[in-house]
C-alpha positions as semicolon CSV with decimal commas, in nm:
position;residue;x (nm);y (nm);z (nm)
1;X;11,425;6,843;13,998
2;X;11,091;7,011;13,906
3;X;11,176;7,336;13,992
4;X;11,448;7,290;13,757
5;X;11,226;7,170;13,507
6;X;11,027;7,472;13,529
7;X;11,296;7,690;13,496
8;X;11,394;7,495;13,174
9;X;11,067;7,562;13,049
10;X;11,058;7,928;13,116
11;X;11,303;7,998;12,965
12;X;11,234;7,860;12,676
13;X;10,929;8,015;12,672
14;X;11,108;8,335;12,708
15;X;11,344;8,255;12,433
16;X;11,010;8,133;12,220
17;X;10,852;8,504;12,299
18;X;11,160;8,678;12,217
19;X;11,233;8,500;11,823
20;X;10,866;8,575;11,788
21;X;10,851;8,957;11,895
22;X;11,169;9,003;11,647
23;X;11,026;8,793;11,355
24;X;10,677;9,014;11,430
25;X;10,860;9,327;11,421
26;X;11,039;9,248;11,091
27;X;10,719;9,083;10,924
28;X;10,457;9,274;11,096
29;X;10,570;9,650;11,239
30;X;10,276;9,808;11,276
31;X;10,104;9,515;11,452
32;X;10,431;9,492;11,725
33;X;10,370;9,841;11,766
34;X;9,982;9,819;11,856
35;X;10,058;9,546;12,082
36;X;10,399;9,650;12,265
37;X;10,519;10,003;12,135
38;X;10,194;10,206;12,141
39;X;10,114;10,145;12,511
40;X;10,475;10,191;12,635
41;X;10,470;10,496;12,506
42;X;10,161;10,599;12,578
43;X;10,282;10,581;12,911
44;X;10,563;10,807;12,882
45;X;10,386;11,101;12,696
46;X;10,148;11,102;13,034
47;X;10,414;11,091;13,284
48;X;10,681;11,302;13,151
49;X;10,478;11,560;12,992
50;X;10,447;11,794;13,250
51;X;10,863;11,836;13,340
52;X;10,926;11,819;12,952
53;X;10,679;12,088;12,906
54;X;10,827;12,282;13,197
55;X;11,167;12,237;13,098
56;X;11,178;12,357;12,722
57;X;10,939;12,670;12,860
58;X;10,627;12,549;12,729
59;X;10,461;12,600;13,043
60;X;10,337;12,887;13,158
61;X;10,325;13,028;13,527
62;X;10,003;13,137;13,700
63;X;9,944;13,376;13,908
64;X;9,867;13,277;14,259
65;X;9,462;13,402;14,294
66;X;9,401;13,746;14,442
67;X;9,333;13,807;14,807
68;X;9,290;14,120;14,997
69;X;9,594;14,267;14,880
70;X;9,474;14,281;14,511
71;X;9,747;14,240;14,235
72;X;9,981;14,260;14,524
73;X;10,215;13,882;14,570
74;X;10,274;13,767;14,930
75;X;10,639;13,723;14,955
76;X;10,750;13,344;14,931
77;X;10,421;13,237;14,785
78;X;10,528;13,031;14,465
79;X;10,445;13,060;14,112
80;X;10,265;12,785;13,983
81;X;10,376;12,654;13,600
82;X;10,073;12,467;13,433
83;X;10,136;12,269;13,112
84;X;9,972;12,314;12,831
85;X;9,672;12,065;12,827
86;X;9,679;11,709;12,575
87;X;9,463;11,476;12,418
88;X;9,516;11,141;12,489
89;X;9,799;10,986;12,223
90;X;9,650;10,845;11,965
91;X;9,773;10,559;11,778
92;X;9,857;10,560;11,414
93;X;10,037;10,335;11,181
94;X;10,386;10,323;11,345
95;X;10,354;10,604;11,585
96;X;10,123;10,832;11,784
97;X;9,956;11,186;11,800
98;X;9,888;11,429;12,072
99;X;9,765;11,729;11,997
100;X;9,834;12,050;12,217
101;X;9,606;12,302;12,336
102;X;9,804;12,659;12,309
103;X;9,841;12,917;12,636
104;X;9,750;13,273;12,491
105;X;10,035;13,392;12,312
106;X;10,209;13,096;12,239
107;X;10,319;12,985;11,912
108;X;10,410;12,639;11,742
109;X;10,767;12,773;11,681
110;X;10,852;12,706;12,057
111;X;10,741;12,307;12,022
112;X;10,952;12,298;11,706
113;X;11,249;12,388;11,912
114;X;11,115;12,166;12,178
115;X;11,117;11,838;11,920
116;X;11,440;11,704;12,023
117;X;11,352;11,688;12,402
118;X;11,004;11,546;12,287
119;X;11,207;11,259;12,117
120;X;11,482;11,181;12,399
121;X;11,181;11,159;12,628
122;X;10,949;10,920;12,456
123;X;11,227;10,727;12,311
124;X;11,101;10,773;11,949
125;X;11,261;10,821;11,609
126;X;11,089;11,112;11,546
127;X;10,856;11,408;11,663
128;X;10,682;11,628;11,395
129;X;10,511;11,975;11,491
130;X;10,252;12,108;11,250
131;X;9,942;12,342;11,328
132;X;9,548;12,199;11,194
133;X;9,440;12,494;11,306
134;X;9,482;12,814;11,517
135;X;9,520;12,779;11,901
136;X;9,623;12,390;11,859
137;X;10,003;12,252;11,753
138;X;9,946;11,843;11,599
139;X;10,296;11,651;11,783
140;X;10,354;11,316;11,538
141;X;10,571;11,114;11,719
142;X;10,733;10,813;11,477
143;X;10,823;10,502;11,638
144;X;11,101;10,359;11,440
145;X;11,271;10,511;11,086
146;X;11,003;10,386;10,798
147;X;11,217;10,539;10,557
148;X;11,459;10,212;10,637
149;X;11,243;9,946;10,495
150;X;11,012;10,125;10,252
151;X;10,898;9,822;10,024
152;X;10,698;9,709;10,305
153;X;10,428;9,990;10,188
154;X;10,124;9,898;10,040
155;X;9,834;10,073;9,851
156;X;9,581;9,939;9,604
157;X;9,653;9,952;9,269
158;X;9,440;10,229;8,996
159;X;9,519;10,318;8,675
160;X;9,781;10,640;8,679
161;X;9,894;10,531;8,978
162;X;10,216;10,422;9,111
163;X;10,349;10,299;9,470
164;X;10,648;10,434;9,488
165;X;10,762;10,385;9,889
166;X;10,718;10,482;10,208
167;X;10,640;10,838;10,370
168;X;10,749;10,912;10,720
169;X;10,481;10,843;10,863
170;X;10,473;10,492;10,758
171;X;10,205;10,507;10,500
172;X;10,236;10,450;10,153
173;X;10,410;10,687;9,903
174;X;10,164;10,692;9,622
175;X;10,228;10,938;9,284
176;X;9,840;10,942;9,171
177;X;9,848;11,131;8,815
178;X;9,510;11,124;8,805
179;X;9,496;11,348;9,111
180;X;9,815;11,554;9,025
181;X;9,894;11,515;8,693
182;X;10,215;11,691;8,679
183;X;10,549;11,641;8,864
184;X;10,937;11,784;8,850
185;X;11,151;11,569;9,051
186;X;11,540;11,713;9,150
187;X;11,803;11,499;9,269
188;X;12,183;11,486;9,233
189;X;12,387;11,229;9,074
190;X;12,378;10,926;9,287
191;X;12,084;11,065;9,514
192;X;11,805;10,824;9,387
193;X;11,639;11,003;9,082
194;X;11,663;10,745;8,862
195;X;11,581;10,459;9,128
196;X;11,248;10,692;9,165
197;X;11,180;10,640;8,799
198;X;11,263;10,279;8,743
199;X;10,981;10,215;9,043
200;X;10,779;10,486;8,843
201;X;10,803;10,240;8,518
202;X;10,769;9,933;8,696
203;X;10,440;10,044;8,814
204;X;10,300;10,178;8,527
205;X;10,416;9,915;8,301
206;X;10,137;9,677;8,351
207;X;9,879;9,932;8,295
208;X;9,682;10,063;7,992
209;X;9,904;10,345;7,917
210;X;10,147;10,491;7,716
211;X;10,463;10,578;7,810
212;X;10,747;10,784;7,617
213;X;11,058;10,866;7,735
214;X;11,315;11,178;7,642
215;X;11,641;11,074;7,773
216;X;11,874;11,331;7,546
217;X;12,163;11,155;7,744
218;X;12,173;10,878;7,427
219;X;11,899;10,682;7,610
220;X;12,195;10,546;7,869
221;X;11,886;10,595;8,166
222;X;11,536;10,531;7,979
223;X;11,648;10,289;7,658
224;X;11,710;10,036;7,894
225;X;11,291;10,006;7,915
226;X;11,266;10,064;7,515
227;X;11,053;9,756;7,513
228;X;10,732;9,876;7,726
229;X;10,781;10,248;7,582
230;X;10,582;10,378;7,288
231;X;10,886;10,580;7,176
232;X;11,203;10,664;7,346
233;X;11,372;11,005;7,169
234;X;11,775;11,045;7,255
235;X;11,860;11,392;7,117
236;X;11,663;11,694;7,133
237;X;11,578;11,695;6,791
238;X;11,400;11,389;6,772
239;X;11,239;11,531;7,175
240;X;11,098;11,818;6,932
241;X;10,970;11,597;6,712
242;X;10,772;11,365;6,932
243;X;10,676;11,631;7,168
244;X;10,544;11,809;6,834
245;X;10,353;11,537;6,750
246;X;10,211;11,445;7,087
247;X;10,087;11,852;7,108
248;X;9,933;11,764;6,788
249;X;9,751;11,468;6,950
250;X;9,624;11,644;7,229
251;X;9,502;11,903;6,987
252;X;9,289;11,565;6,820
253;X;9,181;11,474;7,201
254;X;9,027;11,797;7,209
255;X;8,820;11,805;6,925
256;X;8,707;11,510;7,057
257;X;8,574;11,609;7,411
258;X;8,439;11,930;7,245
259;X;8,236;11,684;6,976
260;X;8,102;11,479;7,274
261;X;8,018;11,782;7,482
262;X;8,300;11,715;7,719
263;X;8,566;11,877;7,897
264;X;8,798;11,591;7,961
265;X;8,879;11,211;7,812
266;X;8,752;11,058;8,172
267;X;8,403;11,205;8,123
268;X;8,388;10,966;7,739
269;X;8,269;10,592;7,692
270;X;8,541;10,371;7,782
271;X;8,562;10,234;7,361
272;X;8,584;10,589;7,260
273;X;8,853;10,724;7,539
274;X;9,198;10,781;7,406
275;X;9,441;10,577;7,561
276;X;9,696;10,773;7,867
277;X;10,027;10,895;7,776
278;X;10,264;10,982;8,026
279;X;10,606;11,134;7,901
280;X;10,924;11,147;8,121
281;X;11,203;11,367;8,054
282;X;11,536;11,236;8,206
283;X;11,766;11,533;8,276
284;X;11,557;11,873;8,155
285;X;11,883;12,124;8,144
286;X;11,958;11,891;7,833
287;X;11,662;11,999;7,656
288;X;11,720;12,360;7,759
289;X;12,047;12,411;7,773
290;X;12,220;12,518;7,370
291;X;12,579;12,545;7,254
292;X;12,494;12,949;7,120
293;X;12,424;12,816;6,746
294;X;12,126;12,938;6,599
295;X;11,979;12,583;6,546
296;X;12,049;12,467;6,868
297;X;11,879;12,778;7,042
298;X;11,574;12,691;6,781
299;X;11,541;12,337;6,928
300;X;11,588;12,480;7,289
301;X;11,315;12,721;7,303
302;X;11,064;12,435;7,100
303;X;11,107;12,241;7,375
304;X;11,047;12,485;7,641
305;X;10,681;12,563;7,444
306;X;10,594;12,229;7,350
307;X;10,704;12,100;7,717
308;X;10,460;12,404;7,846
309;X;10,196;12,341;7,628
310;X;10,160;11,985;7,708
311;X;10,211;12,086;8,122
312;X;9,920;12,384;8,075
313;X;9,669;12,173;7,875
314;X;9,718;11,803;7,940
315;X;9,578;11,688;8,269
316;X;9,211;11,661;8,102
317;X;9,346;11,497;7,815
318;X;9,483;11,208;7,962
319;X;9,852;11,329;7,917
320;X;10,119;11,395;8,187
321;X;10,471;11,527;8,242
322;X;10,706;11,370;8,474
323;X;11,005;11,593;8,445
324;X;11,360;11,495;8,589
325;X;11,677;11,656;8,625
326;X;11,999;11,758;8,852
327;X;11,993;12,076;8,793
328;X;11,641;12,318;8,825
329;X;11,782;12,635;8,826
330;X;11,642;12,960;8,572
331;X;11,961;12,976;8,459
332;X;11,823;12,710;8,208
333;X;11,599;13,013;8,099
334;X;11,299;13,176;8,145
335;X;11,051;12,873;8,002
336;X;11,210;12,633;8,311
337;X;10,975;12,881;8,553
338;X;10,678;12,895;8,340
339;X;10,719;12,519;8,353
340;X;10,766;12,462;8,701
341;X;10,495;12,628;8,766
342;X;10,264;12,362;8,607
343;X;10,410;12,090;8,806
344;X;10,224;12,031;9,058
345;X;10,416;11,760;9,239
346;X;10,776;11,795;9,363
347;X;11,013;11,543;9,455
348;X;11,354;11,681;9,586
349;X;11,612;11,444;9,666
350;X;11,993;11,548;9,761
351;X;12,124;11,837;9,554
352;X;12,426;11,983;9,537
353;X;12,321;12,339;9,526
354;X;12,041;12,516;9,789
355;X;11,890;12,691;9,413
356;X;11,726;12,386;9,312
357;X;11,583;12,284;9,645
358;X;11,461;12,633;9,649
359;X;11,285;12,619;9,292
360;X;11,230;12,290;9,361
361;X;11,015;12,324;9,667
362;X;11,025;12,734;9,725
363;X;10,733;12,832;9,600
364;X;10,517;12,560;9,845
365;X;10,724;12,547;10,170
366;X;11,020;12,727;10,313
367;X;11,002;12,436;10,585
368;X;11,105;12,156;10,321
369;X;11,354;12,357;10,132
370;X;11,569;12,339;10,470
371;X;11,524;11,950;10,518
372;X;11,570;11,883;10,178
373;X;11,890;12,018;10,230
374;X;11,961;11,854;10,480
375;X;11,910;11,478;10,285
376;X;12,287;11,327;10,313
377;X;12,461;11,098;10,061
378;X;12,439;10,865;10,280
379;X;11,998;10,819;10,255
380;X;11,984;10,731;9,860
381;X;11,647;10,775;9,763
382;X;11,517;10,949;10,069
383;X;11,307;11,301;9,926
384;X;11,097;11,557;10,040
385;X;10,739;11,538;9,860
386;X;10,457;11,703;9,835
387;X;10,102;11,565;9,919
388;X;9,730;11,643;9,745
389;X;9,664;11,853;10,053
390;X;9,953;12,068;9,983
391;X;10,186;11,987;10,287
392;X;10,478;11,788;10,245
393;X;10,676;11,479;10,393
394;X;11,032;11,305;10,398
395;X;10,962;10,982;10,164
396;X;11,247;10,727;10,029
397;X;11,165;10,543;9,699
398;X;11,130;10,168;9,745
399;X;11,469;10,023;9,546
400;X;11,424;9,862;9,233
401;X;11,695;9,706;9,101
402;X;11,805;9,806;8,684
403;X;11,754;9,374;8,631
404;X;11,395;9,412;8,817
405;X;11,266;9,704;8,568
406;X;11,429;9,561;8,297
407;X;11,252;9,236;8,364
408;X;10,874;9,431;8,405
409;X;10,957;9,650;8,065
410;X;11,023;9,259;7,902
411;X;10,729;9,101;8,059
412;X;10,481;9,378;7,950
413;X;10,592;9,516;7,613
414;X;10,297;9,354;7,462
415;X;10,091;9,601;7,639
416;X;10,253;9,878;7,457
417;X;9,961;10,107;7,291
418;X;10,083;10,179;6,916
419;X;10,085;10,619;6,864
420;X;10,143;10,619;6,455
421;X;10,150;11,043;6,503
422;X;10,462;10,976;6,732
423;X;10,607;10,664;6,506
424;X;10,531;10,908;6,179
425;X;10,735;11,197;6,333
426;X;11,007;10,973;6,413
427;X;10,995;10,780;6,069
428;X;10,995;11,140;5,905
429;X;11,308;11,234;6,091
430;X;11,550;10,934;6,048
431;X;11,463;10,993;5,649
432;X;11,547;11,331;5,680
433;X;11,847;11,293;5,861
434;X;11,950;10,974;5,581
């Protein structure tokens, strides 16, 4: 009868243990990885190193030493492959690092071929190869897919900056604009481009900034956040207008830093700081694209030199371009290049054409024009990024729903700075067009 009892009891402290390891790994995932991932694995980077490493020819043979017979080899006296030598695995967030010491003459490009037998034989989700520096390859294995769950990022909040999901690696995917002021993001239809910039609004909606949106689609993306925006255009005439009048602004925000002695808004007195304006374009090729009329080319190539002007002169000034669109191709023209080249940050979800990944991301990394194409339809809102160190990672926005961004534009539209310039060149335009 006791043992029995004792079973009984065991097993429900095994059933007790199990509910709580799952509800720690859903609430908690890096602390169930400190406490049960990190050392299992541990374990199996040290034992199976050596026969993975021998395997996938990372190991290289030495030469048994010299005896009497010089450079000569005794006949049945084996070659003896030695691995290449690791650091201990290191913990991180919700996976580990080893870093590799080369042999002479090897190169990372074997251990990226060598990833895939790295993974099967730790049992991660993922292994990334990079190189710090020469003579050493960085191996970041990931536990478990981040990209899955990515609102369970966090990051503290500053002003111009935004948490919008989860990197890779498990941290936080952070846009700063203070630290890159600038950023083009690409994406199909359906890929997660516009889920990127309702979290983009949501975040920077209860913040001391102004936002105005150019959504030449009739404002079917961007009106629906009218309420926290300082001026929403939906044609590319009224875009020239308000982009007119915001270069026109920033020319005001100069003469201001120069009076003061200057050279940027963060280096005035709080009272006398212009407030930040952040503008996001929904869909460039609409602004850049004309129907051949003479008018329409006008309009086109205003936007393309206001757009550049405000890219090559308005990180000091407190104003930023997030730029957005389907398409990045310079098809659109030769101002889409000159523009690109001011944005700083990239954000390349699924396209449906290897051009934009390429002008997209190109210019920074060959490496993440080739995952970037291969994002599927399936991972909506999954990107390739760039960092502020100038590599790049596989991100996915965290999803906000249309009724959640609608409900932060409602909640803070009394924050909503007032730009008369902007409201003027608006005003001006309606009478015109009346």
């Amino acid at each position: 009868m006791t043992g029995a009892i004792v079973f009984a009891f065991a097993l429900a402290g095994l059933a007790w243990t199990l509910v709580l390891g799952d509800l720690l790994r859903r609430q908690r995932p890096a602390l169930h990885w400190y406490v049960t991932g990190y050392p299992a694995t541990t374990c199996r980077v040290l034992f199976t190193w050596r026969k993975v490493a021998m395997l996938n020819d990372l190991a290289v043979s030495r030469r048994p030493a010299r005896g009497l017979l010089g450079d000569l080899m005794v006949k049945g006296d084996p070659l003896r492959p030695v691995a290449p030598r690791i650091s201990f695995p290191r913990a991180t967030c919700l996976g580990l690092s080893v870093t590799v010491r080369l042999h002479a003459g090897q190169t990372p490009a074997t251990y990226m071929k060598a990833a895939d037998a790295l993974v099967h034989a730790w049992k991660v989700h993922a292994v990334r190869v990079t190189s710090p520096e020469r003579g050493l390859v960085l191996l970041t294995a990931t536990a478990s897919d981040p990209l899955e769950r990515p609102g369970l990022a966090t990051a503290p909040a500053s002003l111009l900056s935004a948490l919008i999901g989860a990197l890779e690696s498990g941290g936080a995917w952070v846009m700063d604009l203070r630290l890159v002021p600038h950023w083009l993001i690409a994406g199909a239809t359906r890929s997660g481009k516009s889920t990127l910039l309702a979290r983009l609004i949501t975040q920077l909606a209860p913040q001391p900034v102004a936002l105005v949106g150019i959504d030449c689609k009739g404002g079917m993306e961007l009106g629906l956040f009218a309420g926290r925006l300082s001026a929403l255009t939906t044609c590319r005439r009224e875009a020239v207008a308000v982009l007119s009048a915001l270069v026109v602004d920033m020319q005001d925000r100069m003469r201001l830093c120069r009076s003061a002695g200057v050279r940027s808004i963060w280096e005035l007195p709080e009272k006398l700081r212009p407030v930040p304006v952040v503008v996001i374009v929904d869909e460039l090729a609409e602004l850049y694209l004309s129907d051949g009329r003479r008018d329409s080319r006008a309009e086109a190539e205003q936007c393309s030199t206001l757009l550049l002007r405000l890219a090559q002169l308005g990180a000091a000034l407190g104003m930023h371009l997030v730029v957005a669109g389907q398409r990045v191709g310079s098809d659109l023209g030769p101002g889409v290049t000159a523009l690109r080249a001011q944005l700083g940050g990239r954000i390349c979800h699924r396209v449906n054409d290897p051009g934009t990944a390429e002008m997209t991301l190109g210019d920074l990394n060959k490496d993440a024009v080739t995952v970037a194409q291969s994002i599927t339809a399936e991972e909506r809102g999954v990107a390739v990024c760039t960092g502020p160190d100038g590599g790049w990672s596989r991100a996915r926005s965290h999803l906000t729903t249309t009724e959640e961004a609608v409900t932060a534009a409602r909640r803070y539209s009394a924050l909503t700075p007032d730009m008369p310039a902007v409201t003027r060149a608006l005003t001006a335009l309606e009478g015109d067009t009346k």
